[in-house]
ROLO-643936 format. One record per residue (C-alpha): x, y, z; residue number from 1; chain; residue in three letters. Coordinates in nm, 4 decimals, decimal comma. Example, Ala and Ser with C-alpha at 12.3 -4.5 7.8 and 13.67 -1.06 7.14 Angstrom:
# residues 2
1,2300 -0,4500 0,7800 1 A Ala
1,3670 -0,1060 0,7140 2 A Ser
***
This chain:
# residues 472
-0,5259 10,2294 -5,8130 1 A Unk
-0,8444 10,0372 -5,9514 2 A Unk
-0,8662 9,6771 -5,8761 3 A Unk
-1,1884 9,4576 -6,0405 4 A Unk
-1,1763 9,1235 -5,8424 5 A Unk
-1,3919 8,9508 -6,1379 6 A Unk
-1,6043 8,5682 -6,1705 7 A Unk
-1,5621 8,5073 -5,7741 8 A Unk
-1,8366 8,4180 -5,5183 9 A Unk
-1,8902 8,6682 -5,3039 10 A Unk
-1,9650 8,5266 -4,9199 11 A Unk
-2,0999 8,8010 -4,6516 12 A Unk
-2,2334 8,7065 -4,3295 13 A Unk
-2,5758 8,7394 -4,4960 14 A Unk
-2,5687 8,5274 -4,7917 15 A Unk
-2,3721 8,4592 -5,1288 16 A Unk
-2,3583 8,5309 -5,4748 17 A Unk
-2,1402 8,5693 -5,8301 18 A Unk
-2,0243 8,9210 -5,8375 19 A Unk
-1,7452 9,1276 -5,9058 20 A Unk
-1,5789 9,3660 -5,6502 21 A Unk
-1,4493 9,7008 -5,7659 22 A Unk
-1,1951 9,8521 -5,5309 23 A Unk
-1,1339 10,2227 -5,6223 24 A Unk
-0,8034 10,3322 -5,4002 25 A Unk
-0,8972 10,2225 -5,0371 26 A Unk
-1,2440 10,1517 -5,0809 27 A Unk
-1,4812 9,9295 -5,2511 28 A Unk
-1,6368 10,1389 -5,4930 29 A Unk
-1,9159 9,8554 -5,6072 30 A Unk
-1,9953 9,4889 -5,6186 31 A Unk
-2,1459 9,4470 -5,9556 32 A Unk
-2,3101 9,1375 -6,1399 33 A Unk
-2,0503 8,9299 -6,3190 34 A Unk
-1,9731 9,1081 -6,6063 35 A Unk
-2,1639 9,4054 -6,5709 36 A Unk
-2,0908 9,7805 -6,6513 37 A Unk
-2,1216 10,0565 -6,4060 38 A Unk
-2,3497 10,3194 -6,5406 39 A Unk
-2,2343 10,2815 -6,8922 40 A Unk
-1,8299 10,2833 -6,7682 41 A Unk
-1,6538 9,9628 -6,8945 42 A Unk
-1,4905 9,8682 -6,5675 43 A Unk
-1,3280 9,5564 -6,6532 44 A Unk
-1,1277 9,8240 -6,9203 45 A Unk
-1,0510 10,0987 -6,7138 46 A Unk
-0,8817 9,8935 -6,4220 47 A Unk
-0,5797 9,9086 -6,3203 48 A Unk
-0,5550 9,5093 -6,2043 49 A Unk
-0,7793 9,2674 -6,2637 50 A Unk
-0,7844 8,9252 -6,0382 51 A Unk
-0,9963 8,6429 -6,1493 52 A Unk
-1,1161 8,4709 -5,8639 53 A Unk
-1,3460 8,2035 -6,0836 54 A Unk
-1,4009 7,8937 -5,8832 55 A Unk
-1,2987 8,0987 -5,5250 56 A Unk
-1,4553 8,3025 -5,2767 57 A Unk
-1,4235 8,6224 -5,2366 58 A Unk
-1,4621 8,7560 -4,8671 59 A Unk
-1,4136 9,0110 -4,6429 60 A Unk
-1,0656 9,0082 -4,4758 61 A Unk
-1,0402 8,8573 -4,1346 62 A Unk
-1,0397 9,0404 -3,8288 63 A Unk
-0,8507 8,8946 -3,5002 64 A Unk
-0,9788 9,1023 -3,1840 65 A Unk
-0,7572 8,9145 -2,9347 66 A Unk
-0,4121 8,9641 -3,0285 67 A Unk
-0,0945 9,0053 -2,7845 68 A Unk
0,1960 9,1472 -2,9563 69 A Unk
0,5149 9,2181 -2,7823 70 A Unk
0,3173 9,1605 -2,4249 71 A Unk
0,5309 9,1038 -2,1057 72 A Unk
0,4847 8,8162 -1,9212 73 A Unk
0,6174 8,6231 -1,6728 74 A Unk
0,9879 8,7746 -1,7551 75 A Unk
0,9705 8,7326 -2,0844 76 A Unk
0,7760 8,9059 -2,3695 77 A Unk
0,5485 8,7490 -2,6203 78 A Unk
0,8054 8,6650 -2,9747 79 A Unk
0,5837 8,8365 -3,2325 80 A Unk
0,6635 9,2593 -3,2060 81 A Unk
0,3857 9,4340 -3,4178 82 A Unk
0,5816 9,3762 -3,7769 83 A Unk
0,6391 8,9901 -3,7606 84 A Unk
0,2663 8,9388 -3,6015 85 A Unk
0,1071 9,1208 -3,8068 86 A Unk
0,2719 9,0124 -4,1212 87 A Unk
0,1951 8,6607 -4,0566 88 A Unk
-0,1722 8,7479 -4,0010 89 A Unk
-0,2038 8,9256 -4,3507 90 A Unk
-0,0595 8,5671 -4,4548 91 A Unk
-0,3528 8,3770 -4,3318 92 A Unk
-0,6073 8,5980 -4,4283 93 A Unk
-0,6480 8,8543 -4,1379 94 A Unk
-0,6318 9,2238 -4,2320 95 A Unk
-0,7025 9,3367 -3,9286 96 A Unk
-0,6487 9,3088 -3,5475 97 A Unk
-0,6890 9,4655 -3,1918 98 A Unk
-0,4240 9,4067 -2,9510 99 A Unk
-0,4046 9,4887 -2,5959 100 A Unk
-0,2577 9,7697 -2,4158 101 A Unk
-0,1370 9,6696 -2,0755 102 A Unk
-0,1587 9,8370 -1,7807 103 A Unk
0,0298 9,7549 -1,4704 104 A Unk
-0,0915 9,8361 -1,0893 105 A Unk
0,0144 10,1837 -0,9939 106 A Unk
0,0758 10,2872 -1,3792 107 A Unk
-0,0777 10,5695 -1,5779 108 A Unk
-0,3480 10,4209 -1,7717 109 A Unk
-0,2791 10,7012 -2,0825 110 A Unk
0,0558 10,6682 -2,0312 111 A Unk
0,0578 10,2903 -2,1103 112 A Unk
-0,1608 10,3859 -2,4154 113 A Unk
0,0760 10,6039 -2,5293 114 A Unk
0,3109 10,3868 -2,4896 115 A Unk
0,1734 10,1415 -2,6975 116 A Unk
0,0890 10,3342 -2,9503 117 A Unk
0,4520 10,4242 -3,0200 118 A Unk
0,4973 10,0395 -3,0131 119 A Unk
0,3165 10,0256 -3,3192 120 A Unk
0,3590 10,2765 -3,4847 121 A Unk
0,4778 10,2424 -3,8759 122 A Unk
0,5448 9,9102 -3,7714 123 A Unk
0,2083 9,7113 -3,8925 124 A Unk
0,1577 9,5175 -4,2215 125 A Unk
-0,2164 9,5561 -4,1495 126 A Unk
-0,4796 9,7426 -4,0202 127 A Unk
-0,4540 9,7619 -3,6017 128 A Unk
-0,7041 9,8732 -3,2862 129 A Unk
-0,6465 9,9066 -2,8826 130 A Unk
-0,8808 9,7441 -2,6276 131 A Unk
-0,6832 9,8875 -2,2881 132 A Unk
-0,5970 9,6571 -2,0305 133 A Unk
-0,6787 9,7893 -1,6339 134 A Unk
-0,5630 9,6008 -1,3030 135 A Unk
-0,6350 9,8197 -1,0807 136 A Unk
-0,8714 10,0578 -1,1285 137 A Unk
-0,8896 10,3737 -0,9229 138 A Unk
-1,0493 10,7248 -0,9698 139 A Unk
-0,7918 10,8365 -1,2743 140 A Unk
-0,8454 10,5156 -1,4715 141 A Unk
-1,2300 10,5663 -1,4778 142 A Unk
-1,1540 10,9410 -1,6197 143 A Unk
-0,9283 10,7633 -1,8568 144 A Unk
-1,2108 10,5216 -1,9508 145 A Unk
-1,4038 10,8310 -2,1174 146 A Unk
-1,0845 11,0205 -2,2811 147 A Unk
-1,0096 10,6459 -2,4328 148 A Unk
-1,3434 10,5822 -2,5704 149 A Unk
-1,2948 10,9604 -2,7713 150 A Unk
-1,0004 10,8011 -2,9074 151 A Unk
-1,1148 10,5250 -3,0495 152 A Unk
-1,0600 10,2943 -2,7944 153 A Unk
-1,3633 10,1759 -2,6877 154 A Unk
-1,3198 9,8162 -2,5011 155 A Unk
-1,1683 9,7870 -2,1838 156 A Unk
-0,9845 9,4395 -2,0175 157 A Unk
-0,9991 9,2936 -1,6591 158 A Unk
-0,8679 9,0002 -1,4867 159 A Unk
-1,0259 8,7757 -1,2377 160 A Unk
-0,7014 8,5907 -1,1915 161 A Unk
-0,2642 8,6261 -1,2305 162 A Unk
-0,2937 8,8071 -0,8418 163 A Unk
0,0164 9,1005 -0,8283 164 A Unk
0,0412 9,1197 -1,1719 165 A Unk
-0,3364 9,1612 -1,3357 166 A Unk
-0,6071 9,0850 -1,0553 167 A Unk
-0,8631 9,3074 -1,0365 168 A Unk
-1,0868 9,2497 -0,7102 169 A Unk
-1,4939 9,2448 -0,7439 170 A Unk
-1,5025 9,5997 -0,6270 171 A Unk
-1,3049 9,7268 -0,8791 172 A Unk
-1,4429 9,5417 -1,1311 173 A Unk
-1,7735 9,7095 -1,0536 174 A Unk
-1,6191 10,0189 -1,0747 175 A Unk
-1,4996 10,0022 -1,3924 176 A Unk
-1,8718 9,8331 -1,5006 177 A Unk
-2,0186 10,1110 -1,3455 178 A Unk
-1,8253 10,3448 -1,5699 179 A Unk
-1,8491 10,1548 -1,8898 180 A Unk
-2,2529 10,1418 -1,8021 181 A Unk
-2,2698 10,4926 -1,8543 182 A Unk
-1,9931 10,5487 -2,1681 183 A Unk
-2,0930 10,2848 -2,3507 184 A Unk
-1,7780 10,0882 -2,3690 185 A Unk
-1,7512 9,6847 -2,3882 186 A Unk
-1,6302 9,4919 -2,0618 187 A Unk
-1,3616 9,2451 -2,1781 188 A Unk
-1,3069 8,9752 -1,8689 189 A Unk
-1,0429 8,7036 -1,8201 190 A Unk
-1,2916 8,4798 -1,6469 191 A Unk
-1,1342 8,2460 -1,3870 192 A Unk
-1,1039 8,2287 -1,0195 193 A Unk
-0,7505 8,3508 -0,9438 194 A Unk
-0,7531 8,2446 -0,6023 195 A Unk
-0,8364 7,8722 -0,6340 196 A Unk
-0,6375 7,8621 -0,9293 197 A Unk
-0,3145 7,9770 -0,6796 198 A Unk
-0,4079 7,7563 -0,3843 199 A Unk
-0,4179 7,4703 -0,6764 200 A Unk
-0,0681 7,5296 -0,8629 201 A Unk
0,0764 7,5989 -0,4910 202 A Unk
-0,0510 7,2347 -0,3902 203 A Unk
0,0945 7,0553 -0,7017 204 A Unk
0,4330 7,1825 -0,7328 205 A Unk
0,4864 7,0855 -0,3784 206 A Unk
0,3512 6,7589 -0,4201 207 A Unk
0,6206 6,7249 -0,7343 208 A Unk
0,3589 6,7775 -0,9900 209 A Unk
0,5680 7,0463 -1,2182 210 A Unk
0,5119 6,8886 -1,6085 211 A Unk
0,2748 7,0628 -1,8274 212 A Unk
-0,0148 6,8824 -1,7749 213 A Unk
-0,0468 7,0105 -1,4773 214 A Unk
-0,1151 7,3275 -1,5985 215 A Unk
-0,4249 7,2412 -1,7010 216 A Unk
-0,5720 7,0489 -1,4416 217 A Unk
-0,4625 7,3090 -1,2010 218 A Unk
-0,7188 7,5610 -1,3726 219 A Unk
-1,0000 7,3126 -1,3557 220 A Unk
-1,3082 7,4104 -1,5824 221 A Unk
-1,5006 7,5268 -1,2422 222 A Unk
-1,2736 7,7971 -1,1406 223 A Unk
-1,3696 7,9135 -1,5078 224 A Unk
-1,7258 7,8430 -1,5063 225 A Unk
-1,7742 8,0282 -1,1202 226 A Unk
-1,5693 8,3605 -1,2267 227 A Unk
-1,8002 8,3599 -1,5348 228 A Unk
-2,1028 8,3635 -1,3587 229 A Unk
-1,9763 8,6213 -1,1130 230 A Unk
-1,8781 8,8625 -1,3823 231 A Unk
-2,2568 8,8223 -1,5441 232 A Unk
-2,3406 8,8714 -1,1992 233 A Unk
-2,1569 9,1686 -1,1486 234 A Unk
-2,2184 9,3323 -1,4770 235 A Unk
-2,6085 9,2538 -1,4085 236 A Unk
-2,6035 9,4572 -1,0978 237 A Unk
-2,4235 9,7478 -1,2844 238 A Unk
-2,6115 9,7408 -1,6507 239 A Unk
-2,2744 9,7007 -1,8342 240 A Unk
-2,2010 9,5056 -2,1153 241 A Unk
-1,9771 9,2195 -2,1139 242 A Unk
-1,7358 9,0113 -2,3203 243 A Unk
-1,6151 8,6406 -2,1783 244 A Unk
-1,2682 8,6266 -2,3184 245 A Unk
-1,1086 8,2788 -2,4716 246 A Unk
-1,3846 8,0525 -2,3431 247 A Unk
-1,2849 7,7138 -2,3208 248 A Unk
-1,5226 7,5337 -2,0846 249 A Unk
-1,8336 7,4043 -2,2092 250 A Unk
-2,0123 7,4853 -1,8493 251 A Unk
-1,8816 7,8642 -1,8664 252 A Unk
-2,0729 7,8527 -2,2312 253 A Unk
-2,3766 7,7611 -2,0256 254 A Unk
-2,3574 8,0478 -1,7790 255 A Unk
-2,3354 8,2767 -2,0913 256 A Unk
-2,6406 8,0985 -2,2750 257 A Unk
-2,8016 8,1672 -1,9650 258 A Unk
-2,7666 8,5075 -1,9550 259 A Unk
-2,7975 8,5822 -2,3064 260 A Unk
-3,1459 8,4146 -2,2791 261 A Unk
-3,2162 8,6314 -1,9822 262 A Unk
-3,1656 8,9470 -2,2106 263 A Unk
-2,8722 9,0456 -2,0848 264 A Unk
-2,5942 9,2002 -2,3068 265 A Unk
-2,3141 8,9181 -2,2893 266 A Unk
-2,0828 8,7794 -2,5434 267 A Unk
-1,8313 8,5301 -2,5584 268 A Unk
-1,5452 8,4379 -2,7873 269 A Unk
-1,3438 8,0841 -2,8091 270 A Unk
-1,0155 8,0593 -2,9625 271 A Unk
-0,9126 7,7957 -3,2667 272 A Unk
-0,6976 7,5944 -2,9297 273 A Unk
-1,1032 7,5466 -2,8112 274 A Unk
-1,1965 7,3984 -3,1254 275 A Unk
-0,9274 7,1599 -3,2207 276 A Unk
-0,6810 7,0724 -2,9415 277 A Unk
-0,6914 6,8792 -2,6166 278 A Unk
-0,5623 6,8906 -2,1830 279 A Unk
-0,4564 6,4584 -2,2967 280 A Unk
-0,2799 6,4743 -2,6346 281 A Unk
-0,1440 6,7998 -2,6020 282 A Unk
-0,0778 6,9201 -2,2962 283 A Unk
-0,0306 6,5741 -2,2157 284 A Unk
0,2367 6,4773 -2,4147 285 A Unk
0,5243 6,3137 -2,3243 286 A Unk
0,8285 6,4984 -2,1651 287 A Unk
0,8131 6,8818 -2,1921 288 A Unk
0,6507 6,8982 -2,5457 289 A Unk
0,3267 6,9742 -2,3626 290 A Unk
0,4354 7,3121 -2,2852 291 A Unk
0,3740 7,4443 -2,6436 292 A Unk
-0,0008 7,4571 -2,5381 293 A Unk
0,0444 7,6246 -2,2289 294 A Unk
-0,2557 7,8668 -2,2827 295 A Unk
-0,5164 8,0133 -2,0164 296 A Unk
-0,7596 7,9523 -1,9908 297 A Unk
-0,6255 7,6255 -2,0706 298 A Unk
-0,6765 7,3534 -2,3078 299 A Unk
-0,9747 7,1205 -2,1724 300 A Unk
-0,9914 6,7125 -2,1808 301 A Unk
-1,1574 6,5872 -2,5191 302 A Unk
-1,3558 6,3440 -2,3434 303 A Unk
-1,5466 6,5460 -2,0831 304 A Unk
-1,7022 6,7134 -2,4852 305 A Unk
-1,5416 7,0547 -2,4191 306 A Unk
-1,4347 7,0762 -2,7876 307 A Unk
-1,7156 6,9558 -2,9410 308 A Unk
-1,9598 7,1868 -2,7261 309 A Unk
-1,7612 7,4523 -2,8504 310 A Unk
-1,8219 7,4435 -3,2346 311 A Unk
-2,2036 7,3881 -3,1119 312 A Unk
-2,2126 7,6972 -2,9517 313 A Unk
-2,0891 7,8394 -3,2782 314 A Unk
-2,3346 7,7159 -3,4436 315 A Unk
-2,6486 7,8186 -3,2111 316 A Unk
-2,4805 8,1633 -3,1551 317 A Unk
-2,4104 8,1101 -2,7651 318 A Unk
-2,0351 8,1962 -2,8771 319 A Unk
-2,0693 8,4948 -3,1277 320 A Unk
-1,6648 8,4642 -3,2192 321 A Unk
-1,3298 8,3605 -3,2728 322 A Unk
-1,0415 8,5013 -3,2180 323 A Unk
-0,7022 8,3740 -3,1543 324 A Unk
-0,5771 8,4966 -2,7781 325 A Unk
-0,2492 8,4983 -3,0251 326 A Unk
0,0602 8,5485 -2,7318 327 A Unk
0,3421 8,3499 -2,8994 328 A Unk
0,6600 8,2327 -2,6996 329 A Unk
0,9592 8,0143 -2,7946 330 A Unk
1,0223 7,6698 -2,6882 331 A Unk
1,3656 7,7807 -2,6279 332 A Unk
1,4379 8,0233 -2,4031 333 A Unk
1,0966 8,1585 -2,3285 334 A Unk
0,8803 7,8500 -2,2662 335 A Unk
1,1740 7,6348 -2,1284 336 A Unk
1,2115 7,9011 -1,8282 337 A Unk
0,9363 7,6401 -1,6622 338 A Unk
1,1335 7,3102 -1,7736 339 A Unk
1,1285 7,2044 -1,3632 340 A Unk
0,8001 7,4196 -1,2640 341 A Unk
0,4842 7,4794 -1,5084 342 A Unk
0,3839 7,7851 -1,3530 343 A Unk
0,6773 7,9401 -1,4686 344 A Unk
0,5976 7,8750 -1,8548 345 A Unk
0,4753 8,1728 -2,0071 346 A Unk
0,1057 8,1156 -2,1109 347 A Unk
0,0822 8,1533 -2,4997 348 A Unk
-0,0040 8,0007 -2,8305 349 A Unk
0,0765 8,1290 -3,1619 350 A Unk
-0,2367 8,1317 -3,3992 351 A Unk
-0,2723 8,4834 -3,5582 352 A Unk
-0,1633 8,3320 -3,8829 353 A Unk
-0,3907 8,0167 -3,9151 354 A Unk
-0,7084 8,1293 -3,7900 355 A Unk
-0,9065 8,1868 -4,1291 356 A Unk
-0,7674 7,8101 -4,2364 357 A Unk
-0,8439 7,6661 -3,9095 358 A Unk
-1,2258 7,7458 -3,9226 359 A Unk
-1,3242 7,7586 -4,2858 360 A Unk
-1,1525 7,3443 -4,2270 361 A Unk
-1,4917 7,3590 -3,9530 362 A Unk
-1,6847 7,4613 -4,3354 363 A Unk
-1,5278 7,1572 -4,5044 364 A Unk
-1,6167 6,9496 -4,2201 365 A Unk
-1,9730 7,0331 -4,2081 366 A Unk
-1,9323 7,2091 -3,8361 367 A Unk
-2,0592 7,5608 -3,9552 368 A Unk
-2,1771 7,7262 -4,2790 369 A Unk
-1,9946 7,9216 -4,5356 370 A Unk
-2,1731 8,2506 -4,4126 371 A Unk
-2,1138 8,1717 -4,0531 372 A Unk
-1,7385 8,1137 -4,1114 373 A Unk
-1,6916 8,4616 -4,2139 374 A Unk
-1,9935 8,6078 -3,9837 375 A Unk
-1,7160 8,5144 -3,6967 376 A Unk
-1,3998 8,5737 -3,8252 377 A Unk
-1,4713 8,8985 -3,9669 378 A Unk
-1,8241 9,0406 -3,9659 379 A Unk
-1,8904 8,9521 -3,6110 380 A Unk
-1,5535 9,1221 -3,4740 381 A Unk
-1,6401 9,4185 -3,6792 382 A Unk
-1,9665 9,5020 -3,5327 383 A Unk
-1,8668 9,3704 -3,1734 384 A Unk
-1,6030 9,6324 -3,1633 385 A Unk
-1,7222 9,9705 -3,3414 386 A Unk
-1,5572 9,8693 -3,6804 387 A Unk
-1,8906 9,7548 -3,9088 388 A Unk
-1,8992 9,9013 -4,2518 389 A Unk
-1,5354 10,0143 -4,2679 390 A Unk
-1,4685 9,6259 -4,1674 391 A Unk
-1,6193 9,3239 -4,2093 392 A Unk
-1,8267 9,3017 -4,4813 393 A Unk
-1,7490 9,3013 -4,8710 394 A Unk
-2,0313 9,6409 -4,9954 395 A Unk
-1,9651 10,0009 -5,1341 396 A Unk
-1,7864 10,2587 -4,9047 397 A Unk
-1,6377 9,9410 -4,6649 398 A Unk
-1,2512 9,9538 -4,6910 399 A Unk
-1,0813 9,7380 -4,9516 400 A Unk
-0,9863 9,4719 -4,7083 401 A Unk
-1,0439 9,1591 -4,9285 402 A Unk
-0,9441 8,8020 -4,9263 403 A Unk
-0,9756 8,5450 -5,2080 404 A Unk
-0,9960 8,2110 -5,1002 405 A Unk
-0,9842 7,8982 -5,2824 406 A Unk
-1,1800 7,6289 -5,1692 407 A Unk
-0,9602 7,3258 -5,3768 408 A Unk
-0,6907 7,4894 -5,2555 409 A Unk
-0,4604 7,2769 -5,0262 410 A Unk
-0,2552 7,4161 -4,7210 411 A Unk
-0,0317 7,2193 -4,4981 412 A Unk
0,0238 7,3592 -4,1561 413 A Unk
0,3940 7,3456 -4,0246 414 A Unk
0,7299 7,5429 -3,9574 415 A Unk
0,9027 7,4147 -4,2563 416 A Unk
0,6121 7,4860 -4,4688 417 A Unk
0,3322 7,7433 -4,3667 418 A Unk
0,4750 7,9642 -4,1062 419 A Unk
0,5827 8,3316 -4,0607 420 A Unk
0,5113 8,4081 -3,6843 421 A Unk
0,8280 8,4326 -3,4944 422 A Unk
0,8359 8,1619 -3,2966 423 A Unk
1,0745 7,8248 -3,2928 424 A Unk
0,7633 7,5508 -3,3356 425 A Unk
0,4280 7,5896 -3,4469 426 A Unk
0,1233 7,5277 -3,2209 427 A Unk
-0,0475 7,3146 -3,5292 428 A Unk
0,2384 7,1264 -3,6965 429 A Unk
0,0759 6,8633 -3,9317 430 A Unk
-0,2487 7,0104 -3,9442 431 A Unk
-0,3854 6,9596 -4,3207 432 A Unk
-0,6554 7,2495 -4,4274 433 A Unk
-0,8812 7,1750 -4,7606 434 A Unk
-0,8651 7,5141 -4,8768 435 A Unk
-0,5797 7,7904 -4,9509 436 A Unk
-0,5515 8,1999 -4,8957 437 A Unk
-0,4619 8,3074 -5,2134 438 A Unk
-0,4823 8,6871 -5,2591 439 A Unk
-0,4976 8,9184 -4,9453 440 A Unk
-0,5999 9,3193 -5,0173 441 A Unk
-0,5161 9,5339 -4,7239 442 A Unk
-0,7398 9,8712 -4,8166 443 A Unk
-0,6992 9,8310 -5,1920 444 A Unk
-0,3297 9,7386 -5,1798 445 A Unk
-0,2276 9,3377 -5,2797 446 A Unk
-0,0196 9,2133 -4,9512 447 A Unk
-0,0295 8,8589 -5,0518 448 A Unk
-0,0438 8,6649 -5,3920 449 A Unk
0,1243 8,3999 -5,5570 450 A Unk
0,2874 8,2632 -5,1955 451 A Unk
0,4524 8,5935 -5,2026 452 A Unk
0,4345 8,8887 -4,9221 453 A Unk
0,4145 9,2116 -5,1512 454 A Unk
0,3638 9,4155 -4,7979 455 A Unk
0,5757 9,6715 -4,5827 456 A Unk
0,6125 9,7442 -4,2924 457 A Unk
0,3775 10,0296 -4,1794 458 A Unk
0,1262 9,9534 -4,4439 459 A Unk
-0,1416 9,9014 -4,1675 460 A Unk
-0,2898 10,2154 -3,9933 461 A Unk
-0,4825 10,2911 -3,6278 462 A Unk
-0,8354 10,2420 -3,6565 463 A Unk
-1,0338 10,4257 -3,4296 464 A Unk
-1,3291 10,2581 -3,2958 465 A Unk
-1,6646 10,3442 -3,2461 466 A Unk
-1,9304 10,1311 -2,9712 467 A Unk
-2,0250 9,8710 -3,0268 468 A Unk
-2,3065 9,7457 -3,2883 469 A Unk
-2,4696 9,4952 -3,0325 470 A Unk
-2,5562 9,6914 -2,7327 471 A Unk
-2,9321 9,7955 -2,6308 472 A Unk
***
């Protein structure tokens, strides 16, 4: 199958252009001046589809490295399985994403893999990685550190907080630092101090404090910004790598500038929730509606500048990414298990499918460029994560994951309207987005056009990951 994607603009990370794209099976086989032959062949008449994107862009497809299909939590599991999630991602404009294996305490680290693996299985509608979750780490999971990164699987999760269920203690933590300092493998942390976080909700639910908001200003923005500095602290004692997970506070952005501009390998990544939604209207709102934002880290108060730090940070490159932390539960029956106790609402928004819309609005509003809009949601991700040139970036021999976007395009954000996850609400009803996905390619095959899903189930396939691009 030949597709010529002809008269669009062409948008990489690096710059843009009028070109066409020529997809040749999975693969882009050229990007060619409007109009142009190919050595003499007439492409435009020996295609097998031709899209005119005149008047669009034409960009690489997104890539979502946070994603939490089918996760446990909290006695519940997250709504989207690996079908529905990843479905509604190809809708928005994401062709590929890395989930998270989890690992209990006491389990078999491979075995978990394994596990997941079979999860997903045939079951994607796009293109799918691992990053491996460890709690605790002891002698086998360090072994399973280097059979993991042979496999692809090259990032590796910890968790400064959620004691008995994720908690990893500093020692451990170094252990596994120690070990990705010598395999090359990216440290992925859940930066917030568990222990003050506990003593906090403890204090407020017996003081009658149980609505949602409370949520939120029981994980205040220090117990993020302290457990950020002690895992650059950490992973500057061991020479490891390191990746701040959904950063929300603008202080825990600080201790990464910090380090960053001490020459230290550290990244972070915020989440759309960072950019555009707040601790007062949202989690704040009246009754138990503020438990559809119940997210950790959580959302942060509007006026204290969080938010607008944020897209700052995009723009100076002290947050290199977004990605969507996407761990979807129902208002009903998942969400509503913490209707007298917040602590008991399972900690989740659903974003996987409005991601691409939700920053390229950040374009229309003047907060970041054209380039930079894709740089994060695809080209960044891509070279973070051992994926560049296959992903991320539209150039001969890169798969044909392709998304044509038009920019007077309209799209109106709400569960009657734009929304396939499976969940009963949507985190960003009435949110109006100057711009449309029109056409998503999944390598070379058309999974969206025409507000139609041409997909099936097990379209996507395992990619197996090498290091990462950014480490010295």
């Amino acid at each position: 199958m030949k597709t010529l994607i002809k008269n669009g603009t062409v948008v990489n990370a690096t710059g843009r252009g009028l070109a066409d794209v020529l997809i040749d099976g999975e693969k882009i086989a050229a990007v060619l001046a409007p109009g142009s032959n190919l050595l003499g062949f007439d492409v435009a008449g020996n295609v097998d589809r031709v899209i005119d994107a005149r008047g669009k862009y034409v960009i690489p497809g997104g890539i979502d490295a946070h994603t939490h299909m089918e996760m446990p939590f909290g006695g519940t599991q997250a709504s989207d399985t690996f079908e529905t999630g990843t479905r509604a991602a190809a809708w928005g404009g994401t062709t590929s994403i890395v989930d998270f294996v989890v690992q209990y305490a006491g389990e078999d680290v491979l075995e978990r893999y394994a596990a997941w693996q079979q999860k997903a299985a045939g079951q994607c509608a796009i293109d799918y990685g691992f990053h491996q979750i460890l709690s605790d780490v002891q002698d086998s999971s360090l072994t399973a550190m280097d059979e993991l990164v042979s496999e692809g699987v090259s990032s590796f999760k910890l968790f400064m907080a959620y004691k008995g269920v994720f908690l990893s203690d500093d020692g451990q933590i170094v252990k596994a630092m120690q070990r990705a300092a010598t395999n090359g493998s990216m440290i992925m942390m859940h930066a917030e101090n568990g222990s003050v976080i506990d003593l906090l909700v403890q204090q407020a639910v017996a003081a009658g404090n149980t609505g949602p908001l409370y949520h939120g200003l029981t994980r205040p923005w220090q117990a993020e910004e302290e457990a950020t500095h002690r895992a650059i602290m950490l992973a500057n004692l061991t020479g490891a790598p390191l990746y701040i997970v959904h950063v929300s506070a603008k202080q825990a952005v600080e201790q990464i500038a910090t380090a960053r501009d001490n020459g230290q390998n550290v990244f972070g990544e915020t989440c759309p929730q960072y950019l555009y939604l707040s601790l007062e209207e949202n989690l704040g709102a009246p009754g138990f509606e503020g438990a559809k934002w119940v997210c950790s880290t959580p959302l942060r108060a509007k006026a204290e500048g969080h938010q607008h730090h944020m897209w700052q940070s995009l723009r100076t490159n002290d947050i290199q990414m977004v990605s969507t932390d996407h761990c979807p539960f129902c208002m009903k029956g998942q969400k509503d298990m913490g209707l007298t106790d917040f602590s008991k609402i399972p900690n989740g928004i659903g974003s996987v499918e409005h991601r691409m819309d939700l920053l390229y609005q950040g374009v229309v509003d003047g907060k970041i460029s054209l380039e930079r809009w894709v740089e994060v949601c695809s080209t960044t991700p891509a070279r973070m994560f051992g994926m560049y040139g296959q992903k991320g970036v539209i150039a001969p021999g890169a798969d044909g994951d392709v998304v044509v976007y038009d920019p007077n395009g309209h799209t109106s954000i709400g569960l009657e309207k734009t929304h396939h996850m499976n969940m009963d609400y949507s985190a960003w009803e009435g949110y109006e987005i100057d711009g449309h996905v029109d056409t998503v390619i999944s390598r070379g095959k058309v999974v969206i056009e025409d507000n139609a899903y041409l997909g099936t189930k097990g379209d996507g396939r395992f990619i197996k990951r090498g290091l990462s691009s950014y480490l010295i």
